[in-house]
MARKOL-159345 format. One record per residue: x, y, z of N, C-alpha, C in turn. Coordinates in steps of 0.1 Angstrom, whole numbers, padded with zeros to 4 digits, always signed. Example, Ala and Ser with C-alpha at 12.3 -4.5 7.8 and 13.67 -1.06 7.14 Angstrom:
residues 2
+0132-0057+0078+0123-0045+0078+0132-0033+0078;+0128-0022+0071+0137-0011+0071+0129+0000+0079;
//
This chain:
residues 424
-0039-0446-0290-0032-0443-0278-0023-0431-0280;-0012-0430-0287-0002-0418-0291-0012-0408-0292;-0023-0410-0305-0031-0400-0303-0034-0390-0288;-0045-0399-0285-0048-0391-0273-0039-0389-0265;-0025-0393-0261-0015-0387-0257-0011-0369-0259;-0013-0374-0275-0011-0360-0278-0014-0351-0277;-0030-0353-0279-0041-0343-0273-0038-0339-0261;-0038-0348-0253-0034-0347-0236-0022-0336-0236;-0016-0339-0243+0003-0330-0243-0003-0318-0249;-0008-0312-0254-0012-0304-0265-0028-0292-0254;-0029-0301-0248-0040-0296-0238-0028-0288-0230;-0017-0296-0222-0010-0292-0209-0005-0282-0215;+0002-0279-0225+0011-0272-0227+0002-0258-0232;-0008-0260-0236-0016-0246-0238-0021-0240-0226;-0024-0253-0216-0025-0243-0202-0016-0232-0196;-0002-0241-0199+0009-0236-0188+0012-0224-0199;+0015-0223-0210+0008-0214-0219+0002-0201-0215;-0011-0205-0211-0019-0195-0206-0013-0189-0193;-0011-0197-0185-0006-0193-0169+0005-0180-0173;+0017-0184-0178+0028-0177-0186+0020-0165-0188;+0012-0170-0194+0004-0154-0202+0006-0146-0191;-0005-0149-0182-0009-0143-0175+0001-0137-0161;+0011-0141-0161+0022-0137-0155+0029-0129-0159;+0030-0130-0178+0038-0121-0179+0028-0111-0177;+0017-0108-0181+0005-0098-0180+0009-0089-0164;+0005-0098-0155+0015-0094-0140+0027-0087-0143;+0035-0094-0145+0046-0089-0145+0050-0073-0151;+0044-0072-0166+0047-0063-0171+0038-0053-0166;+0029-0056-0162+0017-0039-0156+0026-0034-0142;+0031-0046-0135+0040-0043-0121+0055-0033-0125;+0061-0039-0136+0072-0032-0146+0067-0021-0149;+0057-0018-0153+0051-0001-0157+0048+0005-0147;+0042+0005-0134+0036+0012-0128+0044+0014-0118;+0061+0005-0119+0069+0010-0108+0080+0020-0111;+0074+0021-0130+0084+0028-0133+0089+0042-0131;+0102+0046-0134+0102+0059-0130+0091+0069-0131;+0088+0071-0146+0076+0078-0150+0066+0082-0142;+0063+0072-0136+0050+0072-0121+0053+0080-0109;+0067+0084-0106+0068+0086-0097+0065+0077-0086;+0063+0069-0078+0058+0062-0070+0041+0064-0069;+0039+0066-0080+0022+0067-0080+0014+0074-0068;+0024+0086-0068+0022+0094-0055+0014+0109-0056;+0017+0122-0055+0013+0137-0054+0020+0147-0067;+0034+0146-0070+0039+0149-0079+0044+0141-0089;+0049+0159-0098+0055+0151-0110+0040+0142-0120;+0026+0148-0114+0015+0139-0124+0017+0124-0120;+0029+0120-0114+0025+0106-0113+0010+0099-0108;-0001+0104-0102-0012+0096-0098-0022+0098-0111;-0021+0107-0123-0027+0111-0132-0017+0100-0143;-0007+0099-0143-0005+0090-0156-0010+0076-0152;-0003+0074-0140-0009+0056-0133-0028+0053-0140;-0036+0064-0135-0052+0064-0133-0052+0063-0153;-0047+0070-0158-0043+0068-0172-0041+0057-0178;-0031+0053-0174-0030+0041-0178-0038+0025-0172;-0047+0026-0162-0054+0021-0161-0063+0018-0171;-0069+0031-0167-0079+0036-0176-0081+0031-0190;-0064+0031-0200-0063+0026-0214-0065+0011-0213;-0061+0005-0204-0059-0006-0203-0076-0016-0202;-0085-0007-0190-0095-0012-0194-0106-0010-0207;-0096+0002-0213-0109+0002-0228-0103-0008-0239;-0091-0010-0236-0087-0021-0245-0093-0038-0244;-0099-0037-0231-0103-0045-0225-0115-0049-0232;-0121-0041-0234-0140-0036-0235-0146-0036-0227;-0136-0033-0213-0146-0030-0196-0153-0018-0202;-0164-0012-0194-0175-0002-0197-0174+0003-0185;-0173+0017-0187-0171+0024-0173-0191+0028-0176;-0189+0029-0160-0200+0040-0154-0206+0050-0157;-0214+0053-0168-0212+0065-0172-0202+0070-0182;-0202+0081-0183-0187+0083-0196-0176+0080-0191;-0171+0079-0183-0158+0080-0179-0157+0071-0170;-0146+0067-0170-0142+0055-0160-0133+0062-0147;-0134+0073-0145-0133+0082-0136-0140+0084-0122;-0141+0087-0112-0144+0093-0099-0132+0096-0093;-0138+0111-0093-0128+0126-0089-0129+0129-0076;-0126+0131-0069-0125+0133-0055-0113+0144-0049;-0113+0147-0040-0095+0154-0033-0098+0154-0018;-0085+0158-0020-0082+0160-0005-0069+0164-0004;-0062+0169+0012-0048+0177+0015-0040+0165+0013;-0023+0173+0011-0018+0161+0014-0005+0170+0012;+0005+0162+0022+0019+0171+0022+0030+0163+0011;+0036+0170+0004+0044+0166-0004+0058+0171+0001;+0069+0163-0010+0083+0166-0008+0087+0170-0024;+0084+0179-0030+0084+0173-0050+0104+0180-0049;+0109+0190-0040+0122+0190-0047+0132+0181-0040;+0145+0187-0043+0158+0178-0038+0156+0182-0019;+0160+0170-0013+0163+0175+0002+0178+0169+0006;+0183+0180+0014+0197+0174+0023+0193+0172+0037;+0204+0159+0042+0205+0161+0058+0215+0159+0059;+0223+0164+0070+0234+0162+0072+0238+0159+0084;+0246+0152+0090+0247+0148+0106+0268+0150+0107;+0267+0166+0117+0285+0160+0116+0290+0167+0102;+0283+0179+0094+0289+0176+0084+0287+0163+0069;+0281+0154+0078+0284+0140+0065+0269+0139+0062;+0267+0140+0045+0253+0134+0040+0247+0123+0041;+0239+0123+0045+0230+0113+0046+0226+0110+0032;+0217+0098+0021+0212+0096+0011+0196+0096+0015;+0187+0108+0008+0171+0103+0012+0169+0088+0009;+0162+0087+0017+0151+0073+0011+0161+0058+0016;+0174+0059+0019+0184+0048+0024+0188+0055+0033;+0194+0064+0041+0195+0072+0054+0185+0076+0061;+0177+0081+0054+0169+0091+0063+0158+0095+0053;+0144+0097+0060+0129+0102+0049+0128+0111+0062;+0122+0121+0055+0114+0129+0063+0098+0122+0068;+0096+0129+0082+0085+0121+0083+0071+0128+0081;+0062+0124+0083+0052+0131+0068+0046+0139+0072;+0040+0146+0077+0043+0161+0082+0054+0177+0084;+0059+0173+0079+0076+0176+0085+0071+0192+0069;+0074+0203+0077+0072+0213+0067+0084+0218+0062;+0086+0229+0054+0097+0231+0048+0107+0240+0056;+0117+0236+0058+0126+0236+0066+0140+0239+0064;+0148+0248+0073+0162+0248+0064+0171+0257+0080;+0177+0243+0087+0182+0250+0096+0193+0240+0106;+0198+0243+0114+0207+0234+0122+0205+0233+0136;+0204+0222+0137+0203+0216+0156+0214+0209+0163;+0214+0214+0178+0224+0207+0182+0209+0193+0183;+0219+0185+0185+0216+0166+0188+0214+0167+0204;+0201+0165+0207+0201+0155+0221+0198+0146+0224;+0207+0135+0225+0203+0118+0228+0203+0116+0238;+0188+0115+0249+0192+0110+0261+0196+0094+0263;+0205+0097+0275+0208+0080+0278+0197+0072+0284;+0202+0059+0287+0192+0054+0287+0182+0054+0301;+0186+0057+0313+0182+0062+0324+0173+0074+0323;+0178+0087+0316+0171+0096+0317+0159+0092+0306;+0160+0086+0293+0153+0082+0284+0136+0072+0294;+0141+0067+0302+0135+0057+0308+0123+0063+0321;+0133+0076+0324+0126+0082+0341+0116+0093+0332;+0108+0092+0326+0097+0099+0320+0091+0110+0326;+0094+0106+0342+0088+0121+0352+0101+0134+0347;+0115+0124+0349+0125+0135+0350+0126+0141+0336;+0121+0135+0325+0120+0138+0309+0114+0149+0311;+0101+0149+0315+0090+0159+0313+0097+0173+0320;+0101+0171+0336+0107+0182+0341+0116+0191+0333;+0123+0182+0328+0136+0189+0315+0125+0196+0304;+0119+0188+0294+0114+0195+0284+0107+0203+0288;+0098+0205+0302+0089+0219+0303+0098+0231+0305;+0107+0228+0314+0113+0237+0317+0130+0244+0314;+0136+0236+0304+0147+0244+0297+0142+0249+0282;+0154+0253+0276+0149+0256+0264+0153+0245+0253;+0149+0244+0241+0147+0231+0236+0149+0237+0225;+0146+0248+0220+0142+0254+0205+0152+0251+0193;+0165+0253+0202+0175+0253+0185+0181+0235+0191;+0174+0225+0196+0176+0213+0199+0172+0205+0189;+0172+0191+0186+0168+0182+0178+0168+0172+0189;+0159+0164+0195+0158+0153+0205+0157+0140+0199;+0166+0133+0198+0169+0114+0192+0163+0110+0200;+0153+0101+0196+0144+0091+0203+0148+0078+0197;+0155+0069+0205+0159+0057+0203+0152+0049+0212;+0140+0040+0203+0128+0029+0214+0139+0020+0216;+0147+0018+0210+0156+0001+0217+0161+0001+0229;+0165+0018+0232+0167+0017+0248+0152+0018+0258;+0142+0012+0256+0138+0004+0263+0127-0004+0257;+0120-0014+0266+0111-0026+0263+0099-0022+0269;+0097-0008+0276+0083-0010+0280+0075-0002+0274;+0062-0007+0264+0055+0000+0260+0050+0012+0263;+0046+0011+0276+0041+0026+0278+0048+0039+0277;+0065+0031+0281+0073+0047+0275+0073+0045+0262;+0076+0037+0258+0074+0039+0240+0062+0046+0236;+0048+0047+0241+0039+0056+0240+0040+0067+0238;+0045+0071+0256+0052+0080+0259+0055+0091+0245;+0069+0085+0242+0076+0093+0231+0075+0093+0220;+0060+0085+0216+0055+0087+0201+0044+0099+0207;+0041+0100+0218+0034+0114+0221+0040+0126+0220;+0050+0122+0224+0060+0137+0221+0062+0139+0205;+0069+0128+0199+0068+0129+0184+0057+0138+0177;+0046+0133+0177+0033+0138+0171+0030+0152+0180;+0032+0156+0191+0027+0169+0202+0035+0174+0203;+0045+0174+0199+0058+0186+0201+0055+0195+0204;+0057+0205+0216+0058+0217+0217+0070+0230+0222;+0082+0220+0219+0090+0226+0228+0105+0223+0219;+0108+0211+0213+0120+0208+0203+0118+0214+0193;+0130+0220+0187+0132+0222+0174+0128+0215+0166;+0134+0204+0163+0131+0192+0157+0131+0177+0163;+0124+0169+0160+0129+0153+0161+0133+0142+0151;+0146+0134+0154+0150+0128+0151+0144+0112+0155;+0141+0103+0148+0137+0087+0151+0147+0077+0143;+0153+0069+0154+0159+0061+0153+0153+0050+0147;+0158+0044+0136+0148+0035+0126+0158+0022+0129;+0160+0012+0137+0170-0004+0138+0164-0009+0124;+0156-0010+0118+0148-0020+0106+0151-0010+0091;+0139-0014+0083+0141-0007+0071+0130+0006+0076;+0133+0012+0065+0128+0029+0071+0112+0028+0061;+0104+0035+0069+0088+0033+0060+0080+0047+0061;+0077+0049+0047+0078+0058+0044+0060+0063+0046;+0056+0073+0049+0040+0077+0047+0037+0087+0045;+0025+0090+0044+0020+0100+0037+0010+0111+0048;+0009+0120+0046-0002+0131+0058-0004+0140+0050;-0020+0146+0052-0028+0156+0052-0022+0167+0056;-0014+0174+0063-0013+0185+0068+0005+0188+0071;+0006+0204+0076+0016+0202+0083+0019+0206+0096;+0030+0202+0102+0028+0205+0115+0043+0220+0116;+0050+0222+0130+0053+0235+0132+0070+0230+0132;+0071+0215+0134+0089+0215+0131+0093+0200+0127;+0105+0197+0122+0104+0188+0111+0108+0175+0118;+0101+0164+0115+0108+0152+0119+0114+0147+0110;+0126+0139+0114+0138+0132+0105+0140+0120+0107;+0136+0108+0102+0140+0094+0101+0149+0093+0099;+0162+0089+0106+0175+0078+0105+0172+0066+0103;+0182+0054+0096+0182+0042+0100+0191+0041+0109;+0189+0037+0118+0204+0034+0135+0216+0031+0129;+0220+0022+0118+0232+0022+0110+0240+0032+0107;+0231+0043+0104+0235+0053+0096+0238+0065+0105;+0240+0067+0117+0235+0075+0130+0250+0069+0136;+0260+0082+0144+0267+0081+0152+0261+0088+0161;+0264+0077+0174+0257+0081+0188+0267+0094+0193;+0278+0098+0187+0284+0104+0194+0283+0118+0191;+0273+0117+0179+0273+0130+0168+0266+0138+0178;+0268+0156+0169+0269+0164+0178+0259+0175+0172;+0255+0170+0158+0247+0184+0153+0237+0178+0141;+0231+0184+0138+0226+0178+0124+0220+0193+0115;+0220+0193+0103+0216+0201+0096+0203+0197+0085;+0193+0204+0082+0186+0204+0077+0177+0208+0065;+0176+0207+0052+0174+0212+0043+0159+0207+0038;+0153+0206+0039+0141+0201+0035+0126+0212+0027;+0127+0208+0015+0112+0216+0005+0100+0209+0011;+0087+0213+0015+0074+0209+0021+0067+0216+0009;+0056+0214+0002+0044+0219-0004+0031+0211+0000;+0026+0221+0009+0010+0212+0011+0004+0216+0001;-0005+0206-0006-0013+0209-0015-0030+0203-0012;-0034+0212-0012-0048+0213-0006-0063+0215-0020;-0068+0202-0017-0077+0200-0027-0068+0192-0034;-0061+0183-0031-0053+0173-0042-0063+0164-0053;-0065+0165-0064-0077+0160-0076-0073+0145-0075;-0079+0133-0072-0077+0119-0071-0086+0117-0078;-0081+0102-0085-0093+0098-0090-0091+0084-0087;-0107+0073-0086-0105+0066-0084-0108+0058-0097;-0108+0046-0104-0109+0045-0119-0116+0026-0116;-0126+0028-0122-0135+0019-0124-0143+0014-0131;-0148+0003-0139-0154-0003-0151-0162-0017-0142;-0165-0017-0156-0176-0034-0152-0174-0043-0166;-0177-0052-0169-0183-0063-0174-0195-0073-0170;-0204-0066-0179-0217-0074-0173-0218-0091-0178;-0224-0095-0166-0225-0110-0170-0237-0110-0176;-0241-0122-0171-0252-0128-0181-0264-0125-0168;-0264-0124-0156-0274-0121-0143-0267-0106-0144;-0270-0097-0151-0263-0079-0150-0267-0074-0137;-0278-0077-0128-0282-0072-0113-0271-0078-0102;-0268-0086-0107-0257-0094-0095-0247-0092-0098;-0236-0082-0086-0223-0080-0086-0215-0089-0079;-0201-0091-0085-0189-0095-0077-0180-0082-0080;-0170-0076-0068-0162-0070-0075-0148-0072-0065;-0138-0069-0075-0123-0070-0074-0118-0053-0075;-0113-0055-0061-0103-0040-0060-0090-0037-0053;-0081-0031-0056-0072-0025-0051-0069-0011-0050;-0062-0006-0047-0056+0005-0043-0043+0009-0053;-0044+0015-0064-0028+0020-0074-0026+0028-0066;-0023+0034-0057-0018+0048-0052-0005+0044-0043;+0003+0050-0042+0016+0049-0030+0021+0059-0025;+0028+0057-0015+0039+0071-0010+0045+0080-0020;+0048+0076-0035+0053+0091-0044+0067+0095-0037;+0069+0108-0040+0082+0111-0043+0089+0109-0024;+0106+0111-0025+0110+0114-0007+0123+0125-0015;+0116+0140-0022+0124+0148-0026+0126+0144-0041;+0134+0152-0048+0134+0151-0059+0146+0140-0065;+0142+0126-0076+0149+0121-0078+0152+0109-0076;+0140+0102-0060+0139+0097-0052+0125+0095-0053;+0124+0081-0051+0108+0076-0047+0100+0063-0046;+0094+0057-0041+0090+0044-0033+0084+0042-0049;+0090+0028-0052+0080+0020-0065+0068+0016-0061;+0066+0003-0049+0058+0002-0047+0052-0008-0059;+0063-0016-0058+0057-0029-0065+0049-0037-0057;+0053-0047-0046+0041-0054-0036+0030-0045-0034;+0031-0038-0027+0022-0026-0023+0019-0013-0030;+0013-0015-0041+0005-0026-0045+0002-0026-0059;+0013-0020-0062+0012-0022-0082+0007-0041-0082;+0008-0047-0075+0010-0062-0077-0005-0065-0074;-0014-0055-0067-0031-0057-0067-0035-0053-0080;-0028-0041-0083-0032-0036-0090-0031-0045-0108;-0022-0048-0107-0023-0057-0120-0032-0071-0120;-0034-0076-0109-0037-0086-0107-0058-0086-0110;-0060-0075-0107-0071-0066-0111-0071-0064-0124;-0059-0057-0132-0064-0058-0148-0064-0074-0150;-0057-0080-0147-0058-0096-0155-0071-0104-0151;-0074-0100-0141-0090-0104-0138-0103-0097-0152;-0097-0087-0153-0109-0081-0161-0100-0086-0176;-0089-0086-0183-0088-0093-0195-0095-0109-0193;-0092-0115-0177-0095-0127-0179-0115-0132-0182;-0122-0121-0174-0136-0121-0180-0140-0114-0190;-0135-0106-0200-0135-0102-0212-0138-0110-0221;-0131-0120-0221-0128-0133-0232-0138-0144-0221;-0143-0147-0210-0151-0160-0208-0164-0148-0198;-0174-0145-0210-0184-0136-0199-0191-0148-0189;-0191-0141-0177-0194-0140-0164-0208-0143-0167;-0215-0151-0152-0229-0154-0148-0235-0142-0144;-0223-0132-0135-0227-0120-0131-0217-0111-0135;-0220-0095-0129-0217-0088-0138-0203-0085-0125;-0189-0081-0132-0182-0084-0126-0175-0069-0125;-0173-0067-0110-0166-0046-0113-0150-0047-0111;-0146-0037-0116-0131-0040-0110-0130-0020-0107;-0126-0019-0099-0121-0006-0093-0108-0008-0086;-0103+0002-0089-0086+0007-0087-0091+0020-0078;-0086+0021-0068-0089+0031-0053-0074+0038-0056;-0076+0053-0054-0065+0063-0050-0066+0065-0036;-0057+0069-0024-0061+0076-0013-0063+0069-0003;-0054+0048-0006-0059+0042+0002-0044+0044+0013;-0035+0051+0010-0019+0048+0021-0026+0062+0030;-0036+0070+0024-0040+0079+0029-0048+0080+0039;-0054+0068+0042-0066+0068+0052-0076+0063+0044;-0073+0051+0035-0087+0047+0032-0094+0057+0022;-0091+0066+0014-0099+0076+0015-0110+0074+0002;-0099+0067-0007-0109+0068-0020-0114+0055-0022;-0119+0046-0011-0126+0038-0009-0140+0043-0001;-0133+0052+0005-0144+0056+0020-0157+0067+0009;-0147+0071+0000-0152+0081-0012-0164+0073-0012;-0157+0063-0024-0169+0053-0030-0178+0053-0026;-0177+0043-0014-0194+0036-0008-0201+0047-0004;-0197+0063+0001-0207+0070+0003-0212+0078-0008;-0204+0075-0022-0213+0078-0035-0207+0070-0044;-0214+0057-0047-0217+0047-0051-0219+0048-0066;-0215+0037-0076-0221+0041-0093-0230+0028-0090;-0231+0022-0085-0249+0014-0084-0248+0006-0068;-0265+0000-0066-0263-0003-0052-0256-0011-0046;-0251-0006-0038-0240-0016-0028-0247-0028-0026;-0261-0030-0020-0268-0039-0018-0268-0052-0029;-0263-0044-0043-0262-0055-0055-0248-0067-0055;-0239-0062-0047-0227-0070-0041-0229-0079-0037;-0228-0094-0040-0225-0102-0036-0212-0108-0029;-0205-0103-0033-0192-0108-0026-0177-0096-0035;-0170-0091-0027-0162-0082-0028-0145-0091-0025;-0132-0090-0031-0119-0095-0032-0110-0077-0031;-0104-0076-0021-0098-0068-0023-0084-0076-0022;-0075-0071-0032-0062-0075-0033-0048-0067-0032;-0040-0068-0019-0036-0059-0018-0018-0067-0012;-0009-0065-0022+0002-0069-0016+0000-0086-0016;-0001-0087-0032+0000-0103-0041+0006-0108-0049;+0026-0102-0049+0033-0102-0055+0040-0117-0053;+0039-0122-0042+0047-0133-0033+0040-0145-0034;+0036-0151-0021+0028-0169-0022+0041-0178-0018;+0051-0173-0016+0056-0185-0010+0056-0190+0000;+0052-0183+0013+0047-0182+0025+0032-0188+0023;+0024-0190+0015+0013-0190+0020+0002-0174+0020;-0011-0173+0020-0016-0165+0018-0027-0163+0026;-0030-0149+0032-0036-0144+0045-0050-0138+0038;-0064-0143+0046-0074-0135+0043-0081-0131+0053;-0081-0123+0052-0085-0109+0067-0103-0106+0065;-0113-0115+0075-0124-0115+0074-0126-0128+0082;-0118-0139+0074-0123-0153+0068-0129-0156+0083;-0121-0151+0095-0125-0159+0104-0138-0153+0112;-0143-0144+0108-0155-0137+0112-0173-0145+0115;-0176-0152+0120-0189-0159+0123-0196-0158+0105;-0203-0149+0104-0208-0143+0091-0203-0145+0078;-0186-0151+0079-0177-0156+0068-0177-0169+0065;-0183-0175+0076-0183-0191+0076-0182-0198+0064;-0195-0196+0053-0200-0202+0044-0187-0202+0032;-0184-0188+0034-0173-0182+0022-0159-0190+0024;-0160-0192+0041-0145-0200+0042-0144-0209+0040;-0155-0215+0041-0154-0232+0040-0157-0236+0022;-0162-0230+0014-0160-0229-0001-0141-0227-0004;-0134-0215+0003-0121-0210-0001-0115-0226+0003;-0113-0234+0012-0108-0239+0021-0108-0251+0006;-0117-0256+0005-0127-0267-0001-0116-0266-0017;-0120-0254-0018-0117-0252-0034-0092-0252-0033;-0091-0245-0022-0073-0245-0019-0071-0260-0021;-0082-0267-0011-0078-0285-0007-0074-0293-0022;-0086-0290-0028-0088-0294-0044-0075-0294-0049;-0070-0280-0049-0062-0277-0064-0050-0276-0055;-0052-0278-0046-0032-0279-0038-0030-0267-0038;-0036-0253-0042-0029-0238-0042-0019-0231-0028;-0026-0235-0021-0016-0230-0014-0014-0234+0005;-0001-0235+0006-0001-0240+0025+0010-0231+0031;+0004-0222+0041-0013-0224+0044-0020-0213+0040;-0034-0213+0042-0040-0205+0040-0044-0196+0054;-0042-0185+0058-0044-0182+0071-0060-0175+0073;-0065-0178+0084-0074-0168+0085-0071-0156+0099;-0080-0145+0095-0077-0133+0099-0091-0126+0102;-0091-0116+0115-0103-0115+0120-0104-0101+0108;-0117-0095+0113-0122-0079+0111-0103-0071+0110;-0103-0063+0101-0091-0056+0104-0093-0040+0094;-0092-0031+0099-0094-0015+0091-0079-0013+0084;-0074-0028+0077-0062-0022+0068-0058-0019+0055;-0072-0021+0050-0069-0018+0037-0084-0014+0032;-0087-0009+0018-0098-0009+0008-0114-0017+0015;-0112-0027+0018-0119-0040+0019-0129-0036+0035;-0121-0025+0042-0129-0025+0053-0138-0009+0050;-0139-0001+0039-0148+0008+0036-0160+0004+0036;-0165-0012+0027-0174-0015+0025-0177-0022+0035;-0174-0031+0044-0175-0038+0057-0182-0028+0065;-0185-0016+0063-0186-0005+0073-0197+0001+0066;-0205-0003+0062-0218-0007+0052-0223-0018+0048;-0220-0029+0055-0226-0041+0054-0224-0052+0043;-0215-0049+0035-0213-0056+0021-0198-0063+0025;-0198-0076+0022-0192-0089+0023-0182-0082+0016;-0169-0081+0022-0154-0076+0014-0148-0088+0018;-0139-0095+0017-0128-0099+0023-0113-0092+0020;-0101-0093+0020-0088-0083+0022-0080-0099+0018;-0075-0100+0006-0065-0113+0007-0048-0108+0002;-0040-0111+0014-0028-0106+0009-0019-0117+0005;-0005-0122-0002+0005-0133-0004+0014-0126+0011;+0020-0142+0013+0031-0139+0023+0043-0146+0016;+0057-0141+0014+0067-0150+0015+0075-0135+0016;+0091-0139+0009+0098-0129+0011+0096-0118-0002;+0109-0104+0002+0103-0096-0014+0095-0086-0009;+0094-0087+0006+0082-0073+0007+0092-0067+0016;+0089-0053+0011+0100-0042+0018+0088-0027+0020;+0080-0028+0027+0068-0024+0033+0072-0006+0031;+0067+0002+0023+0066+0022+0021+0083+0021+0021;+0087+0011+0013+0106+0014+0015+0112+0016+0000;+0120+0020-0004+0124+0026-0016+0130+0010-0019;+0135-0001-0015+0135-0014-0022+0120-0023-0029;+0115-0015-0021+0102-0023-0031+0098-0023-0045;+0111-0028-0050+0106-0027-0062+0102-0036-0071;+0100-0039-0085+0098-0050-0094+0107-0066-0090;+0118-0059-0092+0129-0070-0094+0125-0080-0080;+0123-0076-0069+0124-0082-0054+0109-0095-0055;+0101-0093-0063+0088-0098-0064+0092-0113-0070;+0082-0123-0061+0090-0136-0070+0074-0141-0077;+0062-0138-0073+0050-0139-0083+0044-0154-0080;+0049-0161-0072+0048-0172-0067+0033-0177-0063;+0026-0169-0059+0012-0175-0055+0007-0169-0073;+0008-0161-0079-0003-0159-0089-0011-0165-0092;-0005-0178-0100-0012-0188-0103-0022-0192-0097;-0017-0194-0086-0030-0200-0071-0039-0194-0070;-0037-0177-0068-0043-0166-0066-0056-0166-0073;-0048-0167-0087-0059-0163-0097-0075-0175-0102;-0064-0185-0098-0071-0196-0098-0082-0198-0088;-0079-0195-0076-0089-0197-0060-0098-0185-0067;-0096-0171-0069-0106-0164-0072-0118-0166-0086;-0110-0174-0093-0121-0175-0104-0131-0187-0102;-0122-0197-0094-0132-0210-0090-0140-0209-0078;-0139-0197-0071-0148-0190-0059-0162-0188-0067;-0160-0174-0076-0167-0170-0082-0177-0185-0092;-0171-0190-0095-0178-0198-0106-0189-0209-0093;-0182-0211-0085-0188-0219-0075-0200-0209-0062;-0195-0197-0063-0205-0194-0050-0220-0194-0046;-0228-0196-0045-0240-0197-0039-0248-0187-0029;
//
């Protein structure tokens, strides 16, 4: 009896053991890739070339086998950057980038002073009498504050994200941010600069604001997307696991979104998938791809499927993991509820019930928000699974390591390997 007790004790403790392992494995790839060095795994500073790097080491230590020589696909595209220092000033008083104020992602290089125009809330509201005004005064050395809280009806809020994006008449615009400020990324530039406030940081009574802002569009930006396999024992039959390592990058010099949830926390969760079939080979051959270009539009996903390193048709079932730092909330999969998903749901459902992993599990229709809908748009079974609890601070300079509480992993990691070992 003590005996097999002990076995039994000696069994548990090498599991939880293992779990540990594999958390810290989490933990520490999320710790590297938010690190300064990365830059927010953005445009400058090499940050999107050391991250793809370090990938890269990580799967040859692995003994993942890339594609060919290199575990590379190169790709580009435009993209506007911020790589030096920027000032704003409102009143004389500085703002802090990235906690006051981000430029918004177009916004070119810029260096000049606006008087403030905040309409009140009547004129904000009478959209006929708005338009009268901006066609016909002058607007040029103006900055127009658009504050949506003065009102509740969508269509003017349309309204003035049309003006935002169409400008043809303000100097600049200013957006009143009530929440945390989110940061993105654009292809191009446009002809005058937009300025994100957070409303905290914003006196309604202010009278001017000043502007300093460096822009470098860089055109033909070199991306890579970085991908390996491990063949099973069926080498014709794929499963694969992907995320997106890329983020928003710098907001000026000094300054820059980590981008731990989103998605250094896919991103690791992807190398631990491939240490974890390294050591127990697979029935089938199993891919893991890291996507650049996805805060971009999808892009180095959209790359992929239209030049493919083998046939898409060989997919069986695709996990994209994107913003799986959390689980205390429960965990959202974007597909599940699709007619065509049925079989897949009711295996996920079956396999959660079992092992208690997680409550709830939500399901979620078709959705174009991440990696997972490139392939959907070619016929190959993706699903998109994200954690929910607290810790997520969405393109915001708090997103960092420390805020992650890692809480679903376990579950996470566990629902995906007992999917796989079970699917049909």
């Amino acid at each position: 009896m003590f005996r097999s007790g002990l076995i039994l004790l000696v069994s548990l403790l090498c599991c939880l053991y293992s779990f540990a392992q594999d958390v810290d494995n989490a933990r520490k790839h999320v710790q590297k890739l938010t690190a300064p060095e990365f830059y927010g795994r953005g445009y400058s500073f090499g940050g999107s070339d050391k991250a793809a790097k370090y990938i890269a080491d990580e799967f040859k230590s692995l003994g993942v086998k890339p594609f060919g020589k290199s575990y590379y696909q190169d790709f580009n595209y435009d993209m506007n950057t911020f790589p030096a220092k920027m000032w704003v000033a409102i009143d004389g008083k500085e703002l802090k980038p990235g906690t006051d104020f981000i430029p918004g992602q177009f916004t070119p290089t810029v260096k000049a002073s606006y008087e403030l125009f905040l309409p009140d809330s009547l004129l904000l509201n009478d959209t006929v009498a708005f338009m009268t005004r901006y066609l016909f005064e002058d607007w040029s050395k103006k900055m127009l504050v658009i504050d949506y809280a003065q009102t509740e009806n969508k269509e003017i809020k349309m309204f003035y994200i049309k003006i935002l994006y169409g400008n043809t008449r303000f100097g600049g615009i200013m957006e009143l941010i009530p929440d945390e400020l989110m940061s993105s990324v654009g292809g191009r530039q446009q002809q005058y600069p937009v300025v994100k406030v957070k409303r905290e940081a914003f006196d309604r009574s202010a009278k001017s604001i000043s502007v300093d802002i460096s822009a470098k569009l860089r055109k033909k930006f070199a991306a890579k997307n970085v991908i390996g396999y491990i063949e099973g024992k069926n080498p014709d039959k794929y499963y694969v696991f992907s995320a997106h390592y890329d983020h928003i990058g710098t907001i000026g010099k000094g300054v820059y979104v980590p981008g731990a949830q989103d998605n250094a926390s896919g991103t690791a969760m992807v190398l631990d998938l491939a240490a974890y079939y390294s050591k127990h080979q697979p029935e089938c051959t199993m891919v893991f791809m890291l996507f650049f270009g996805e805060e971009a539009g999808l892009l180095g996903s959209s790359y992929y499927v239209e030049h493919p390193l083998f046939p898409l048709e060989k997919i069986r079932m695709g996990f994209n993991l994107d913003m799986v730092g959390t689980g205390d909330e429960g965990i959202t999969i974007v597909n599940s509820s699709e007619e065509n998903y049925a079989g897949e749901w009711e295996l996920i459902s079956k396999i959660n019930d079992e092992n208690k992993y997680f409550d709830p599990v939500k399901q979620r229709g078709a959705a174009a928000n991440s990696d997972h809908y490139s392939f959907n748009r070619k016929d190959v079974k993706f699903v998109f699974i994200y954690t929910m609890g607290p810790g997520t601070f969405y393109h915001n300079v708090k997103d960092r390591y420390e805020t992650l509480t890692f809480t679903g992993y376990e579950s996470l990691f566990g629902l995906l390997t007992k999917f796989v070992e079970r699917y049909e």
